[in-house]
N, C-alpha and C positions, 0 to 999 in steps of 0.2 A: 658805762661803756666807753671804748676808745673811739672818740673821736676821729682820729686817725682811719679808723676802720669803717665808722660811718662813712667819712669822706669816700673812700673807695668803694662802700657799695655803692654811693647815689652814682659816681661814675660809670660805673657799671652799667649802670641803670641806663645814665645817657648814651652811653655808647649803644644799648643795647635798641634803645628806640632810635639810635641815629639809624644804625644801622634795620632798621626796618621801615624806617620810612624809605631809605634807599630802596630796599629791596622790592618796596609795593606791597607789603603786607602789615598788618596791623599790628601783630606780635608774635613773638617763637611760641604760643599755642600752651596749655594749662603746665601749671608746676605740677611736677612730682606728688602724690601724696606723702607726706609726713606721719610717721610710727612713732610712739612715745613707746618704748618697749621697756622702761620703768616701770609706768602705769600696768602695760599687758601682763610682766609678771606678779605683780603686786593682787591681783584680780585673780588672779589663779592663785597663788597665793592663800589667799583670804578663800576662795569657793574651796579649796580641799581643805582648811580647817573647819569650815562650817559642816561639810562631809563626816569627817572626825568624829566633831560632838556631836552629832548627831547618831551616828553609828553607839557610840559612847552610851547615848541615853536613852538607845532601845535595848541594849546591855543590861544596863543597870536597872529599868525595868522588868525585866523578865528576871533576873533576880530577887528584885523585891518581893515576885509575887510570890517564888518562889520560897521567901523567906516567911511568908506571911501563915501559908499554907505547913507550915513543921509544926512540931512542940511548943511548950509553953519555952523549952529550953532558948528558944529563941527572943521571947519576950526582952530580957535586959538589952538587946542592943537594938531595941524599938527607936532609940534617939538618932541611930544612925543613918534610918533611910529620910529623918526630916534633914538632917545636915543634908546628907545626898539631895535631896528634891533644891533644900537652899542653894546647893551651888550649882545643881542640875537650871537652875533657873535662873542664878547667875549669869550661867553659862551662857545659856540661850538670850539671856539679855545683850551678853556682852556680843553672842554672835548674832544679835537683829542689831545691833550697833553699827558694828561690820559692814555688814551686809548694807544699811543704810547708805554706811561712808562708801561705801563702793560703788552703791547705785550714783551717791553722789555723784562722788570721781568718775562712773561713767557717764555721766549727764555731761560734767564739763568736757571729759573729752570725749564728745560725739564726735564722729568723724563722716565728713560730707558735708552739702547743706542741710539748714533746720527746715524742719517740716510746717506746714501752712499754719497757721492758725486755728483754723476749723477742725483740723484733721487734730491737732492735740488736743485741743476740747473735746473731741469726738472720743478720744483714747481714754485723756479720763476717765468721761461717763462712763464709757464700758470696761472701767478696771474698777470703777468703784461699784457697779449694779453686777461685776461677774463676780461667783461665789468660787475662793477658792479651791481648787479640786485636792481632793485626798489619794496621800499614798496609798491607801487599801485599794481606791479604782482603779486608778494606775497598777499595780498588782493585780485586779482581777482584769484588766484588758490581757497586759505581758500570760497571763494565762491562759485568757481565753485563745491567742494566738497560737500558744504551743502548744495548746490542746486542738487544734485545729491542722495544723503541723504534724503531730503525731499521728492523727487520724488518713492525713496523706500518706503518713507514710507506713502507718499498717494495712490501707488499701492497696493491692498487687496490681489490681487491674488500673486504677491512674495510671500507673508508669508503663502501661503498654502505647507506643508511639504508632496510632493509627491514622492521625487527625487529617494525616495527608500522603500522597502517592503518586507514584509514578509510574511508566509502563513501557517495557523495553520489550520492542521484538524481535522475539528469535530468530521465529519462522513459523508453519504451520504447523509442524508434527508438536509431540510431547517435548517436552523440557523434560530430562528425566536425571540430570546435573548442574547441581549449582555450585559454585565454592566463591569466598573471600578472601582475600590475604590478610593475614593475621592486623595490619595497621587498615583497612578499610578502606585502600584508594583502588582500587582493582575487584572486577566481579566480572568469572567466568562461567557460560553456560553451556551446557551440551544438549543435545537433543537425539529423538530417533531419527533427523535428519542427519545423521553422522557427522554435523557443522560443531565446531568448538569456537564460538564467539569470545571474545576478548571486548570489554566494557570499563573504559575508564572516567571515572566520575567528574575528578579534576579538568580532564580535556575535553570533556563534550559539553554540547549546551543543547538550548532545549530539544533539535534534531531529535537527541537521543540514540546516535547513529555508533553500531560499536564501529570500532578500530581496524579489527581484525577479526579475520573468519578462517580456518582450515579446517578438514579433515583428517587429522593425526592417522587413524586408524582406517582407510581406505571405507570399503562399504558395509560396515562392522556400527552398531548403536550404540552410543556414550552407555556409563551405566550410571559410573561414578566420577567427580572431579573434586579436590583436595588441593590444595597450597602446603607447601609446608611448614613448619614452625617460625623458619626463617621470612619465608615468602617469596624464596628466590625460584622457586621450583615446582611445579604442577606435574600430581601422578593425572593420569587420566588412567581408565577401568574401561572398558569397553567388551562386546561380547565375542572377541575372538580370546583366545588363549596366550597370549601376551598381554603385558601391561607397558604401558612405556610411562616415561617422564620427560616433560619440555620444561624449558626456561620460561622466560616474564615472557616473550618476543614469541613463545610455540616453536622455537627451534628444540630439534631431538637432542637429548641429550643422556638416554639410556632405554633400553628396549629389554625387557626380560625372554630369557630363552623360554624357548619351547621343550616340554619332556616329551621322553618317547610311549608312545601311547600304545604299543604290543607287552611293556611290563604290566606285571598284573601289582606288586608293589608301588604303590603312588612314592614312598619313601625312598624310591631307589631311583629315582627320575629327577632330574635338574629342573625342574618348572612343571608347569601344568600343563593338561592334556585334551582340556576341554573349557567348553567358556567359562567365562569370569562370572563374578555376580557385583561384587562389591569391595573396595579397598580402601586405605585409609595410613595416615601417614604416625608415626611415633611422638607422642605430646612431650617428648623429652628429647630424645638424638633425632636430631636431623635428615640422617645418611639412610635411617633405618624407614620402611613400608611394609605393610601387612597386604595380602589380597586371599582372598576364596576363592573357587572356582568348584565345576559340577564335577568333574574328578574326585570330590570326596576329601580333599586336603583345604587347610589355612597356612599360608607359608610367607613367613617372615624375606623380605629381601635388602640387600645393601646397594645404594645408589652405585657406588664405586666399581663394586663384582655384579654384575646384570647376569655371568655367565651361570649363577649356580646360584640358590635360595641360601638360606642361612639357617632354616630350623624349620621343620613340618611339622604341624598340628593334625590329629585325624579324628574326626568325631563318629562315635560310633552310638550304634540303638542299644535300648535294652540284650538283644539278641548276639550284639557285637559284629552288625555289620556295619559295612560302610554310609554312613548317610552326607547327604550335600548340602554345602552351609551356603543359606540362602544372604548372608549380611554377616560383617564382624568388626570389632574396633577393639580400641587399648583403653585401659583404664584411666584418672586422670593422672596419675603419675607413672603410667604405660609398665606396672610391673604385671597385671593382669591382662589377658585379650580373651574376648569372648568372641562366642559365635552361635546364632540363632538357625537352627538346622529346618529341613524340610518335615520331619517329624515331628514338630509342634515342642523338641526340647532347645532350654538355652546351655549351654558347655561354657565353662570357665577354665583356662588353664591359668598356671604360674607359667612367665614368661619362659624361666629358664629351667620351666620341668617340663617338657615335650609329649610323655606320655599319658600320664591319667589326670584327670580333672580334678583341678582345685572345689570347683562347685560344677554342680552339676541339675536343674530339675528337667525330670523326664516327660511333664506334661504340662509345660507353660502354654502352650496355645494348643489347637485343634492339630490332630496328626494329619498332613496333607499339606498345612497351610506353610505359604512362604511368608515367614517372618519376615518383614522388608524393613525393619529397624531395631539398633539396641543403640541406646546413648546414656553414660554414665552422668550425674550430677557432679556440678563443681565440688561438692564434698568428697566424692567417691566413694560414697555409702550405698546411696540410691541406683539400681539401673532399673531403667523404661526401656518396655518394650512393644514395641507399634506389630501386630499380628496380621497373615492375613483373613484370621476370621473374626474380622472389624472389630479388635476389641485393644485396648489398650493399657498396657496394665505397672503398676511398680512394685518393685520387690528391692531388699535388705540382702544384700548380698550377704552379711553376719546370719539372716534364718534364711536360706534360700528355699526351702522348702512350699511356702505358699505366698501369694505375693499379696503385700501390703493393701492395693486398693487396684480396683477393675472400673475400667470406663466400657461399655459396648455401645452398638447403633453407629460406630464410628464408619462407613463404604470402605474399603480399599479395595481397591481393583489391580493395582499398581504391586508390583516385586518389590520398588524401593520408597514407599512414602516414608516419609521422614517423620520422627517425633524429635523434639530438640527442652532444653529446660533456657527459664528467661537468666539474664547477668546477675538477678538476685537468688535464683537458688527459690524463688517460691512460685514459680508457676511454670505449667508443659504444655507445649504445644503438638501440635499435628494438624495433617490435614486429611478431608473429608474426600471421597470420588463420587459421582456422579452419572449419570447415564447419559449418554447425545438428548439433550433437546429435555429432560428433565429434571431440572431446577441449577440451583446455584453450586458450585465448591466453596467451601468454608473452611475458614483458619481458626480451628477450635481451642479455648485456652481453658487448661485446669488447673483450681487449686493442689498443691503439691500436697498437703495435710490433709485439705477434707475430700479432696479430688473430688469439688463440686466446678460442673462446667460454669464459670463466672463469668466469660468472653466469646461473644463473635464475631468474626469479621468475612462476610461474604467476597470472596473474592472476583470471581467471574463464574460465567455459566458452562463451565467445564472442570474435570477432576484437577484437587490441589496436590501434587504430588511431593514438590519437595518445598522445606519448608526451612530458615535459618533466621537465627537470630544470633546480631553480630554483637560480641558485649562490649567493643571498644565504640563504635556509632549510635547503639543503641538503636536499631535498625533493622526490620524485619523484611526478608525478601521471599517471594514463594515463586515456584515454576509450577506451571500447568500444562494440560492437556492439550490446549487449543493455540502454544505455541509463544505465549507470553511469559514473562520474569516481571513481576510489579514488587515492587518499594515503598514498603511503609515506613515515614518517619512521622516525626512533632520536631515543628522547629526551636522549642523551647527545650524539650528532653533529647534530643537526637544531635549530633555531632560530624559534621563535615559528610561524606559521603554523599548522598543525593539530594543533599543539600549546597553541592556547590554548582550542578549540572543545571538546576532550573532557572539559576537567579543570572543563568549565562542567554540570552539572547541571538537566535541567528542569524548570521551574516549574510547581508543582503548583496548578489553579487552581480556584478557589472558586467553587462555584456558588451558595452563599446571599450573594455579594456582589451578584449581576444583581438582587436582590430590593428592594435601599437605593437609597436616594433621595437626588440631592444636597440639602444641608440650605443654602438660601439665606440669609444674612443680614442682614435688613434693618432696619439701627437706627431709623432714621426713620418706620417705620412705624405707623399709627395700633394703640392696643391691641386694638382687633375683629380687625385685617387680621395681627397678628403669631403667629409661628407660636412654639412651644415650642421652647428649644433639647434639644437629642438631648445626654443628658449618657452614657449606655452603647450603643454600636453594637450590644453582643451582644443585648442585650435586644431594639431596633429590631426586629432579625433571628428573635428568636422569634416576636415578634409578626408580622411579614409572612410568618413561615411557617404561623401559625395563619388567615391571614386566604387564603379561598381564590381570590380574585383576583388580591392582589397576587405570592402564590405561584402562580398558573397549575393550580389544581388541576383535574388530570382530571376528568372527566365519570363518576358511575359507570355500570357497565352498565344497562341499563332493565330491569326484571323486567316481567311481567305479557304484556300484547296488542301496549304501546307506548302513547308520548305525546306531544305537545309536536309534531308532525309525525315522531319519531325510532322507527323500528319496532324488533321486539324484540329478545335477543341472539344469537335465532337468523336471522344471514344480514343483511346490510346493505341490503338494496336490495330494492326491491317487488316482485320478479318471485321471490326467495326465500322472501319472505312468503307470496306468491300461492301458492307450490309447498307450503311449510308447512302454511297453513290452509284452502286449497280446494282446490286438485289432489289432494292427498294424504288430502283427508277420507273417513270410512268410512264414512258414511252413505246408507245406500240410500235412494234416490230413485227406484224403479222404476216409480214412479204417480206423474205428476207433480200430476195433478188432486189425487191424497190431498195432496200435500206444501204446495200451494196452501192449500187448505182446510182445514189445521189448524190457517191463520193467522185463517180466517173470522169465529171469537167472540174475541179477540180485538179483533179489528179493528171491529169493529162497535160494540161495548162502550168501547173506548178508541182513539178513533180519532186518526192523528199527522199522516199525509200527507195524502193528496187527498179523503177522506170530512170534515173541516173545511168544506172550500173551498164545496162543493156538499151541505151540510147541508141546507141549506131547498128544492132541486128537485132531489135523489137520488132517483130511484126504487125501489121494495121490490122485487129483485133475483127472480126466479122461476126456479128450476131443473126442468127436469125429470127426472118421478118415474119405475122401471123400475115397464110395467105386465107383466101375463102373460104376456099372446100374445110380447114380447119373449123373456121366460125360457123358455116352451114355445122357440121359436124357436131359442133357444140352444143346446135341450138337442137338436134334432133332429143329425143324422148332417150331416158334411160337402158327402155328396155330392145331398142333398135341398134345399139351402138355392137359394133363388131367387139366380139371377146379375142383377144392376142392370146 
């Protein structure tokens, strides 16, 4: 080594402890660790050839055996698998060799300090008394895991997110609308309170207070409420005969016409004529919305043109009359729309053939019953339909003729209970109704295949009407009867949404802030006109709480008779007073003449009221005196006394 160079570190050196004893410290504090990244790659190195042969020689095993197991024709190159085993063992020598020199080379370059003494003796003993573990265990754990694994993930019901919830209220009536925005930070609800609550997850904490409240539709019941593709826009459904659509904010932003309701053709009329039931927005164009109504039509609309529909649907009976489509929606790539009619049939059109039904069954539920739901599966194979003679049922749109699998015992009391399918395509949901005051609503889940009930989740003790499950939150929300929207997640499977609203805390708020005054700054001002600046707020704050104006201080009670126009603390108002200190007085008054005239010297002597006025021509008052013949008079007998 260069000398020279030594010289210059021990310099270093000195300077460095000059320069710390200066400073009052001991030393600039631990070096750096040092990386030998020769060695690091040389170890990697060496572990991926030991990898290798080893790969290598379970190869050449499973050949052998395979060799062993043929023909005799195999016999001559019997000398070949002992060479193989000889360098198969070679091999492995040369790679415990290896593997040796590298434990070595890791030994020496340990990095850190060395371990205790005790503790390496201790290491030993327990590498020499532990029995090496075998690949094949190893292989039956990695198994047992993903068999474990696999079983989660052919269970439907795990991945239902119940574990926890939340509860937003409406109000008292029915929730009878719910909708998300397609990203899951926004939830609006309607009710038969004719209120359209706005619910943001992001901005509320635990309050759980929404945002905003209108009534769009005056005094008219939500039916339906929808987002659409984009998110930027909310239809609301409602039971007058318009449908409108608002923004994120509930500002209007399109109102559908009204048709005239003296045509006997529903088809010749600009809009409908009678209430809505149900609508629902295009899973593909934006612009475009479907609605029903009891006029007997399904009618396509453009956000743009509100003046006029775009295409009418007419469902008619076996008989070819008119019947009213109680609910309807688009398929998942919106070339189909169905509609579940008052006759117990479902009606399928082709979007852009208006007249006769693509599919058609004439006796999906009870004739009578209002079908309150149809929702296609994310395949667009399957549609569900929620009846209302409590039964629930799927069908194959390819045989539409009878449907796949029947659930019944299901209540529905409700024109729109919801049934929905989970984000995986293997289970349905709906919900249950109830009677006032006799038992629970439930959120019923069915397997899709065996369409056995595998899930419940009791809600509350009133009907579960609608019912959603969001596939981007993985988050299940229901509205009920009794005026609440509750929130089931799992904060392992579930994703933002009402998961950011609980972990928010609320603000505790200060009532000696209403007391301060904003402090205006005005540099320019003349020095009469300028105000002092406020250099401590807490101080400010004592002071306006000493001061009884700017702190609001109550009034005290009034002692005494009363003052100021305010009577005393018994009783507010003068008819208490009156009761207090004249009705209730105990002062006998049995002579009113005595009661007069004890005011007499007084009054004479100190006179206030009408004796001033008439000072100077008041007459000297003259009473009369009891003479005898009176009192004789008096004393005589009853029935002696002269009658006048």
């Amino acid at each position: 080594m260069d000398p020279n160079k030594v010289d210059e570190a021990s310099d270093q050196m000195m300077d460095d402890g000059d320069m710390a004893s200066v400073m009052g410290f001991s030393g600039f504090g631990k070096k750096a660790r040092t990386f030998d990244l020769d060695a690091i790659f040389e170890q990697t190195r060496r572990t991926a050839i030991e990898r290798s042969h080893h790969v290598l020689d379970e190869r050449q095993k499973a050949s052998q055996m395979e060799e062993q197991g043929e023909s005799s024709a195999s016999v001559k190159s019997s000398g070949k698998p002992q060479k193989d085993k000889a360098a198969n063992s070679s091999r492995k020598e040369e790679s415990e060799s290896s593997s040796s020199d590298s434990d070595s080379d890791s030994d020496s370059d340990q990095i850190g300090p060395p371990l205790p003494p005790e503790l390496n003796s201790q290491d030993k003993e327990g590498e020499e008394t532990r029995q090496p573990r075998s690949q094949a265990d190893e292989d039956d754990d990695d198994e047992d895991l993903e068999s474990q694994d696999d079983d989660d993930d052919d269970n439907p019901v795990k991945k239902i997110p119940d574990s926890h919830e939340i509860t937003l209220q409406h109000g008292t009536k029915s929730v009878s609308a719910l909708a998300l925005d397609p990203s899951g930070a926004r939830l609006v609800t309607g009710g038969y309170d004719y209120d359209v609550r706005f619910w943001d997850f992001a901005g509320m904490n635990q309050a759980l207070q929404a945002f905003r409240s209108l009534q769009p539709c005056d005094c008219h019941q939500i039916k339906s409420l929808q987002y659409s593709v984009t998110g930027d826009v909310i239809l609301v459904v409602s039971g007058n005969a318009q449908a409108k659509v608002l923004d994120r904010d509930g500002f209007n932003v399109m109102e559908c016409t009204k048709g005239d309701q003296y045509i006997v053709d529903m088809a010749n009329t600009k809009g409908h004529t009678a209430m809505l039931n149900c609508g629902c927005w295009h899973p593909k164009t934006k612009e475009e919305f479907m609605t029903c109504s009891n006029d007997g039509t399904v009618r396509t609309w453009d956000v743009n043109s509100g003046k006029q529909h775009k295409s009418v649907f007419k469902p008619r009976s076996l008989q070819g009359k008119k019947v009213v489509p109680t609910c309807c929606t688009y398929s998942r790539d919106g070339k189909l729309v169905a509609a579940g009619c008052q006759d117990g049939t479902i009606q399928i059109w082709d979007r852009n053939l208006s007249v006769h039904t693509k599919f058609h069954c004439r006796q999906a539920h009870t004739p009578g019953s209002d079908t309150s739901c149809l929702s296609f599966s994310y395949d667009g194979v399957t549609l569900a339909s929620r009846g209302g003679d409590d039964t629930l049922k799927m069908w194959d749109i390819r045989s539409f003729r009878q449907p796949v699998n029947v659930a019944t015992g299901l209540t529905n009391f409700f024109s729109m209970t919801d049934c929905c399918f989970s984000p995986d395509d293997r289970l349905v949901l709906t919900g249950t109704s109830v009677k006032k005051e006799e038992g629970n609503g439930k959120l019923v889940f069915f397997d899709r295949t065996s369409f056995q009930r595998v899930h419940e989740v009791e809600v509350t003790n009133a009907s579960v009407i609608r019912c959603l499950w969001h596939p981007k939150l993985n988050q299940i929300m229901a509205g009920t009867a009794n005026g609440l929207a509750k929130v089931y997640y799992d904060p392992v499977k579930s994703h933002r949404g009402a998961m950011l609203c609980v972990v928010k805390s609320k603000r505790k708020e200060k009532h000696a802030e209403a007391l301060t005054q904003d402090y205006i700054i005005t540099p320019h001002a003349l020095p009469m006109f300028r105000e002092a600046r406020q250099r401590s707020t807490r101080k400010q704050l004592e002071k306006d709480r000493l001061d009884p104006k700017r702190s609001h201080k109550p009034e005290p009670p009034v002692s005494g008779p009363g003052r100021g126009g305010r009577v005393a603390a018994h009783g507010g108002t003068l008819s208490s007073f009156i009761v207090k200190n004249i009705a209730l007085d105990k002062t006998d008054d049995s002579n009113p003449r005595e009661a007069i005239l004890r005011h007499a010297k007084a009054a004479s002597e100190d006179p206030y009221w009408v004796a001033p006025a008439y000072k100077m021509t008041q007459p000297v008052p003259m009473f009369a005196e009891d003479s005898e013949e009176d009192e004789e008079a008096e004393k005589e007998p009853e029935w002696k006394k002269r009658k006048i």
